[in-house]
DRENSEFI-947541 format. One line per field, with one value per residue (C-alpha): residue number from 1; x, y, z. Coordinates in Angstrom, 2 decimals, decimal comma, m for minus. Example, Ala and Ser with C-alpha at 12.3 -4.5 7.8 and 13.67 -1.06 7.14 Angstrom:
<sites>
num <- 1:2
c1 <- 12,30:13,67
c2 <- m4,50:m1,06
c3 <- 7,80:7,14
</sites>
This chain:
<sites>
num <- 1:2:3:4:5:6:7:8:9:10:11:12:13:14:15:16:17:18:19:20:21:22:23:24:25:26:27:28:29:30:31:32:33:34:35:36:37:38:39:40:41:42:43:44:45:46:47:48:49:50:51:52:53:54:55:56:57:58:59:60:61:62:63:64:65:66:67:68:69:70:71:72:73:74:75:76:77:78:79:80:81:82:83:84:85:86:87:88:89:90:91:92:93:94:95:96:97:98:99:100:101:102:103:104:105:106:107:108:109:110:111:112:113:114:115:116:117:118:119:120:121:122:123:124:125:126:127:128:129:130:131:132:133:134:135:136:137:138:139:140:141:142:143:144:145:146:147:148:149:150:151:152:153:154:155:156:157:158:159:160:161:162:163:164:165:166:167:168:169:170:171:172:173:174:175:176:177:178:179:180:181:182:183:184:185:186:187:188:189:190:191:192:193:194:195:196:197:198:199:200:201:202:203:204:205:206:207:208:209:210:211:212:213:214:215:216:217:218:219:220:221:222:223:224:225:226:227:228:229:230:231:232:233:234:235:236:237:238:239:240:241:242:243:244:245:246:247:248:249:250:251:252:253:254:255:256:257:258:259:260:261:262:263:264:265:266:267:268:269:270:271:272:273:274:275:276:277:278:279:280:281:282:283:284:285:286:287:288:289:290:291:292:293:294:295:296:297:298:299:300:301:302:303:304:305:306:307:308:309:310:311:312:313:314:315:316:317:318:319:320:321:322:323:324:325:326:327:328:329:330:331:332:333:334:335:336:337:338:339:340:341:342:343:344:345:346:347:348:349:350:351:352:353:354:355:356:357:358:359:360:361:362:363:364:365:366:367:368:369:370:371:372:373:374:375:376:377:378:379:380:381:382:383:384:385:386:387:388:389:390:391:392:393:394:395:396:397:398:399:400:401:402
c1 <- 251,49:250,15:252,25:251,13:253,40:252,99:255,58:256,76:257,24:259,06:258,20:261,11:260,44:262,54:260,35:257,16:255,18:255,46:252,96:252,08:250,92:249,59:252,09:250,24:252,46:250,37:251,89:255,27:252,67:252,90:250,30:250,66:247,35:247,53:246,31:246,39:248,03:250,80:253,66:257,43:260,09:261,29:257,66:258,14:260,52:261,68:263,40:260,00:257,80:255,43:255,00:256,83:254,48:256,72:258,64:255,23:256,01:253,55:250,35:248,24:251,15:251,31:247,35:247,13:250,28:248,34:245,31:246,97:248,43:245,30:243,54:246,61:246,04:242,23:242,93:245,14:242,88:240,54:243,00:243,92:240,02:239,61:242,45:241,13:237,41:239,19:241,42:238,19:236,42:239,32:239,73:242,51:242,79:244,46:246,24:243,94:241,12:242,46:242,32:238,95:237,65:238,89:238,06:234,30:232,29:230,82:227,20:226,42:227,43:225,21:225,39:224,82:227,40:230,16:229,58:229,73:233,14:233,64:233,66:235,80:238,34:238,05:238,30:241,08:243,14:242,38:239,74:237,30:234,97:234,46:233,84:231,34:229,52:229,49:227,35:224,64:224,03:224,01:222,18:219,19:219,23:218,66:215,37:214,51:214,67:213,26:211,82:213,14:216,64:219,95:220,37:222,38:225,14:223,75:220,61:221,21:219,84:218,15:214,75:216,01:217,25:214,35:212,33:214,47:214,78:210,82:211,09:212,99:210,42:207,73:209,48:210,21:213,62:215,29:217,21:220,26:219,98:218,32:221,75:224,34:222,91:223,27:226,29:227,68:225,98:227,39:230,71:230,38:228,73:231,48:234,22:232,49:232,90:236,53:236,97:235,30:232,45:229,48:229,40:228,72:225,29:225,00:221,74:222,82:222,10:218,43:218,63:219,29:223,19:223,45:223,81:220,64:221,08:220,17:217,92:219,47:221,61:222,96:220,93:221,53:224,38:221,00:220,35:224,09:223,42:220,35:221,94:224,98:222,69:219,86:219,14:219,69:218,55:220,05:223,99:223,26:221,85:224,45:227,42:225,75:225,45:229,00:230,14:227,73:229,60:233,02:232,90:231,31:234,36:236,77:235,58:232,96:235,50:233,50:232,60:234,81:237,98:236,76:236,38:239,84:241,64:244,48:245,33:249,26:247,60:247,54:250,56:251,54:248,31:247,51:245,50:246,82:244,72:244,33:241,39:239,90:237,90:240,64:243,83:244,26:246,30:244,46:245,60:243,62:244,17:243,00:240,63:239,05:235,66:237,49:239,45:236,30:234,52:237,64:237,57:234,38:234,93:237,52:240,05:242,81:242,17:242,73:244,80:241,75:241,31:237,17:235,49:233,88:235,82:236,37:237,92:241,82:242,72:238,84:237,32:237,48:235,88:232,53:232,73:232,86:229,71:228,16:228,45:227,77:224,28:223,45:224,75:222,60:219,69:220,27:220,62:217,49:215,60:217,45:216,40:212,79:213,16:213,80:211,38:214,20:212,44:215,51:217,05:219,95:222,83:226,74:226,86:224,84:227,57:229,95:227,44:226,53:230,13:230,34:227,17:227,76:231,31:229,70:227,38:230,74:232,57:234,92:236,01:235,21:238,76:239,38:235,96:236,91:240,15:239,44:236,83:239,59:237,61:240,01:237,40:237,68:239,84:239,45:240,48:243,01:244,68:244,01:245,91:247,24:247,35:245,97:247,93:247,00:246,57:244,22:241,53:242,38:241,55:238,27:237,47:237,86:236,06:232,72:233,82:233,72:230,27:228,61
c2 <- m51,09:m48,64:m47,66:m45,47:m43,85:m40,95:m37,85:m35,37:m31,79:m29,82:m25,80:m23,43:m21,87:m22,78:m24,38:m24,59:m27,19:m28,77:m30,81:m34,26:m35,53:m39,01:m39,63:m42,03:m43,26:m45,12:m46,11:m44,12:m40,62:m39,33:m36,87:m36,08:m35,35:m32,66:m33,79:m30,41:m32,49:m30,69:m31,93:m31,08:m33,28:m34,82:m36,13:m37,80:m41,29:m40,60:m44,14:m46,13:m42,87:m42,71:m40,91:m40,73:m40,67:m40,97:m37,85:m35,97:m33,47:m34,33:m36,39:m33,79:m33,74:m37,81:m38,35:m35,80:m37,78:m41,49:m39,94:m38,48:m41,97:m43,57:m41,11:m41,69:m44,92:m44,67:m42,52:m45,10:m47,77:m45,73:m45,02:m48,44:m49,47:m47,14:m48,61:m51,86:m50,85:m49,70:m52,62:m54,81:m52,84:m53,96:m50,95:m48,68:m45,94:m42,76:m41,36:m38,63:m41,13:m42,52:m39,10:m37,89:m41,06:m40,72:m37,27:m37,76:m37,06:m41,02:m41,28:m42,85:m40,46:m39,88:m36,52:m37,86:m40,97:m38,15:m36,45:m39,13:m40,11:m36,63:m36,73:m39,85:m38,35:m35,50:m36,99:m38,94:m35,77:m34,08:m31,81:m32,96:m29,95:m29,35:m32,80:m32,11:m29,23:m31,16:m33,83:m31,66:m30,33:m33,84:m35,51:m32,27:m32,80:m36,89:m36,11:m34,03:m36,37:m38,70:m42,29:m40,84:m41,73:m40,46:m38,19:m38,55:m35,58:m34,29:m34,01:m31,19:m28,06:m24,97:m26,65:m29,10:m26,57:m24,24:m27,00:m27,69:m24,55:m24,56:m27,93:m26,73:m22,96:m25,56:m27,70:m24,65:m23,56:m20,32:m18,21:m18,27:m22,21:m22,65:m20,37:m22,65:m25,86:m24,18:m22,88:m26,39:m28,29:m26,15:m26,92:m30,39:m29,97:m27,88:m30,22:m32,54:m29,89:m29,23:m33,36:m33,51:m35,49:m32,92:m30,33:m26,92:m26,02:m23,44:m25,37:m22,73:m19,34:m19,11:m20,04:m17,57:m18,38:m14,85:m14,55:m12,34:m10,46:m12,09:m11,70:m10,23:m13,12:m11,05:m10,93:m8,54:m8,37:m9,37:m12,17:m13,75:m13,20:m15,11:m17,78:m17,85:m18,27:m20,49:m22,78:m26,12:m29,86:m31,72:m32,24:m32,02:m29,17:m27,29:m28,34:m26,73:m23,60:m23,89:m24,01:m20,97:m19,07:m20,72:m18,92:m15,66:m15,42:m16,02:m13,37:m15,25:m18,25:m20,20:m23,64:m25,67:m23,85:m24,61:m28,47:m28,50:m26,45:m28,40:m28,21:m26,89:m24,19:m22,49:m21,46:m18,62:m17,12:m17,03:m19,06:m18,85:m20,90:m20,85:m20,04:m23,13:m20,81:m18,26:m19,60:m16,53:m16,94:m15,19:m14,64:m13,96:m13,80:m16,36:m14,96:m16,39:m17,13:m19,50:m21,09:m22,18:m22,80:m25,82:m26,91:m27,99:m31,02:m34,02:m33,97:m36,24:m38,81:m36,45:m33,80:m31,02:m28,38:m29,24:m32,48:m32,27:m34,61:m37,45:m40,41:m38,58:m40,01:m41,87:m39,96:m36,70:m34,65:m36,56:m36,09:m32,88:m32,57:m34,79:m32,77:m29,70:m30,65:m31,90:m28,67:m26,31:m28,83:m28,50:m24,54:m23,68:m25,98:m23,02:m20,62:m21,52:m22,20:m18,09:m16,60:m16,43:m14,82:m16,26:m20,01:m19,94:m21,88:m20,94:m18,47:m16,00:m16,03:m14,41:m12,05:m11,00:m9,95:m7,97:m6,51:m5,77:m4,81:m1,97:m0,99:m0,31:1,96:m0,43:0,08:m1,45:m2,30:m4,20:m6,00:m6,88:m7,88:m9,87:m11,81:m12,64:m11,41:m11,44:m9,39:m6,37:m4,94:m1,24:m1,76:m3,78:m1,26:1,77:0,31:m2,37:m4,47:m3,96:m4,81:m7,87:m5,74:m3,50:m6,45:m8,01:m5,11:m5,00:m8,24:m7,85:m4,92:m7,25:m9,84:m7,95:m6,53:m9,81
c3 <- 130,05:132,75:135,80:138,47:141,24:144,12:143,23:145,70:145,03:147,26:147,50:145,75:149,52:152,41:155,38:153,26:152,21:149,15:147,36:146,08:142,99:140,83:137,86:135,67:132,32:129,89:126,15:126,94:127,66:131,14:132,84:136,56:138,78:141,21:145,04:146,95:149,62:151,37:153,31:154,23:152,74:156,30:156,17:152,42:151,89:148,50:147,93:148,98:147,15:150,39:153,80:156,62:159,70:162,15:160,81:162,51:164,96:167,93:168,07:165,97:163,11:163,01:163,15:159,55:157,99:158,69:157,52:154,11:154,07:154,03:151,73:149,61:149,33:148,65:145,65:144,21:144,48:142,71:139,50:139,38:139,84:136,61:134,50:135,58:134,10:131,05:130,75:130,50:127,61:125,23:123,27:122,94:125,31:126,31:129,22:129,40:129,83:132,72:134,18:132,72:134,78:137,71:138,13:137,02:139,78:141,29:139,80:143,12:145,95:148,46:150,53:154,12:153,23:152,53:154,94:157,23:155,81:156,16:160,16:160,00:158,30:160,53:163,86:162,61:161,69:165,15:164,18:166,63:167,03:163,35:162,99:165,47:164,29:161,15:163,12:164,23:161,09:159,66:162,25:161,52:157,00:158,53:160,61:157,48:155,06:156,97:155,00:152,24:153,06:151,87:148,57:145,68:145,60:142,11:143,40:146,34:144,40:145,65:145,84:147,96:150,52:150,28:151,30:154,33:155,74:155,57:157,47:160,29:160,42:160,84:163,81:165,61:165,07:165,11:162,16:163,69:164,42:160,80:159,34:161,69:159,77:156,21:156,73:157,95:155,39:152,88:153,94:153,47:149,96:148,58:149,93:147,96:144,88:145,36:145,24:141,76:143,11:141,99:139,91:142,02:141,62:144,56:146,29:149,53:147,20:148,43:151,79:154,98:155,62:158,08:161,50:163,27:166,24:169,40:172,16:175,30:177,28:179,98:183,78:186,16:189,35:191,59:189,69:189,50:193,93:193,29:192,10:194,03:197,20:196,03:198,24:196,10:196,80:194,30:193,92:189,80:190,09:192,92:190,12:187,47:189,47:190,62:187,40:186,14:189,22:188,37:184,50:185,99:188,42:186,01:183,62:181,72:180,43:177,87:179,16:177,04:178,27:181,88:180,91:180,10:182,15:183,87:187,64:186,25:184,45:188,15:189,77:191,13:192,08:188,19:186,08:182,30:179,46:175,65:174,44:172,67:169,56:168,87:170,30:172,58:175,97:178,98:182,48:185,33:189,12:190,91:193,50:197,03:195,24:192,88:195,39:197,53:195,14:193,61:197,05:197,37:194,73:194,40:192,31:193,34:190,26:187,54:185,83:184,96:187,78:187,29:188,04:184,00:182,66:185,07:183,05:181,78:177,42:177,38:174,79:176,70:173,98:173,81:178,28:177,50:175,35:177,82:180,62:178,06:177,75:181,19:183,30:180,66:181,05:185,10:184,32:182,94:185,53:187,89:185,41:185,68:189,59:189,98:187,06:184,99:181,49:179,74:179,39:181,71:180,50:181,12:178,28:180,07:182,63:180,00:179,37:182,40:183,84:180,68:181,22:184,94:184,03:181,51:184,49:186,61:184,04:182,71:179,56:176,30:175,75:178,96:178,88:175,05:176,66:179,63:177,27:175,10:172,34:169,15:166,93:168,49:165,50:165,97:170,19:168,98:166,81:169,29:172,63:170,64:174,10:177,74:180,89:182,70:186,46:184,68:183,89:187,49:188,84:186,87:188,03:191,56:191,33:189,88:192,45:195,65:194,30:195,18
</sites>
């Protein structure tokens, strides 16, 4: 007789996590297998052994506790799929086969089918833009390998990867490009390591995986007046320079914090958002150039301050990447349009107010501060934190200078 149940452990800490684990009994011996699976005990039902999801604390909290549910489940069907096989090969066996089994890696596993698991798990758990940088390095190892198809997880060695990062020389692409897609791949492959399906073989060790320095992105303070008063046609391509103009007014804000800023993150004269890639909170005075600029577009059906995403809870995220690709595309027609020796896209907004703001004396500090820039360690450490006036100031300063 074989049972199999899901066992909580709570941590010896107060308000940590504790951990669950497999206890399988098999002919009175009982071995537990560790999951790496964390929760707090509000989130466990100890009487039914299984989680809670309500218990979540917001959305984010409830969408990881269904997912660990589900994955939960999967890993149960797969012990009891492996006593099963057992079962039917009448002979004796041990407990410790049962686990051996189960935590072979699966003969059959097939890189691009994990990883495209991978995403679904992903999205499900809230991590949408990991799941997404995930996808474009995916979607690039696909063209690769071509009529050739999918390959099996054992078979990802150096060789393999060598190859590929010859593949994408020969199409054209970039170091830094060629680096993002190994370094995401790589990801996914040990993932698959750390869940017993392959056996690390380090197919990543002779591949570039750095990050090169690159070219110049920032144009000069003539340039951003340029742009400001080109005389523009086409209502696609007027947005896309509004919103160019929008991020250099507001101190080079990356485009995806502009997509999702909400009209009640103004008030007061100040516009306060989270930065989306390090979590830091930014304030900046909102300025005339701003204001004219919001006025010029309808808002009235939605929450966001920007007309990016239109359609409020409808898969905002992929509206966002949308709109991502079509104002760069609509950039660098601009770009080209002026003589532009460099693609224009809204990043070289955010580098040209911190150019420009060099150019006008401000300091490192303040520029590293009103980018929200979170790497700045030794800055950090020297004036520990800037006042707010002092980077409104700076801005202004740029501002009134066009």
């Amino acid at each position: 007789m074989t049972s199999v149940k899901v066992k909580f452990s709570p941590s010896s800490v107060i308000l940590k996590e504790g951990t669950v684990h497999y206890q399988i009994i098999h002919h009175c011996k009982v071995r537990h297998i560790r999951t790496g699976y964390k929760l707090f005990p509000s989130e466990w039902i100890s009487a039914s052994g299984e989680i809670n999801v309500s218990a979540g604390s917001g959305e984010g909290r409830k969408s990881y506790l269904a997912a660990l549910k589900n994955q939960i489940d999967k890993d149960l069907f797969r012990i009891k799929k492996c006593i099963n096989r057992l079962n039917q090969e009448d002979s004796p066996f041990t407990v410790d086969r049962i686990i051996e089994l189960y935590t072979a890696p699966e003969g059959n596993c097939t890189f691009l089918l994990y990883g495209k698991e991978l995403l679904v798990e992903l999205r499900q758990i809230g991590k949408v833009r990991t799941a997404g940088t995930y996808q474009n390095a995916l979607n690039s190892f696909e063209r690769f390998r071509g009529h050739r198809g999918d390959i099996p997880l054992d078979e990802m060695d150096s060789n393999q990867m060598i190859t590929y990062e010859s593949w994408l020389k020969g199409t054209g692409v970039c170091p830094n490009t060629s680096s993002y897609y190994m370094r995401n791949l790589r990801a996914i492959y040990n993932r698959a390591v750390s869940e017993g399906l392959v056996v690390q073989r380090n197919p990543f060790k002779h591949v570039y995986t750095g990050i090169d320095k690159t070219k110049k992105r920032a144009v000069s303070l003539s340039v951003i007046r340029r742009i400001r008063d080109l005389d523009l046609n086409k209502k696609s391509l007027i947005f896309a320079r509004d919103i160019f103009m929008f991020s250099f007014y507001t101190r080079g804000m990356s485009f995806v914090d502009m997509a999702f800023l909400k009209k009640k993150d103004l008030q007061n004269g100040i516009l306060t958002y989270r930065r989306k890639k390090t979590g830091q909170q930014l304030f900046i005075k909102w300025e005339k150039p701003m204001q004219e600029l919001i006025d010029k577009y309808n808002t009235s059906e939605t929450s966001y301050l920007l007309p990016i995403i239109q359609n409020n809870g409808v898969d905002e995220w992929h509206q966002y990447q949308n709109e991502a690709h079509r104002i760069n595309r609509n950039l660098k027609h601009i770009g080209k349009q002026i003589g532009l020796g460099i693609p224009l896209t809204t990043y070289v907004a955010r580098h040209a107010w911190a150019s420009i703001a060099q150019s006008k004396n401000v300091s490192l500090p303040v520029i590293s501060e009103a980018l929200g820039h979170d790497s700045e360690q030794t800055t950090r450490i020297y004036l520990a934190s800037l006042d707010a006036s002092i980077v409104d100031t700076a801005n202004s300063l740029i501002l009134m200078s066009i």
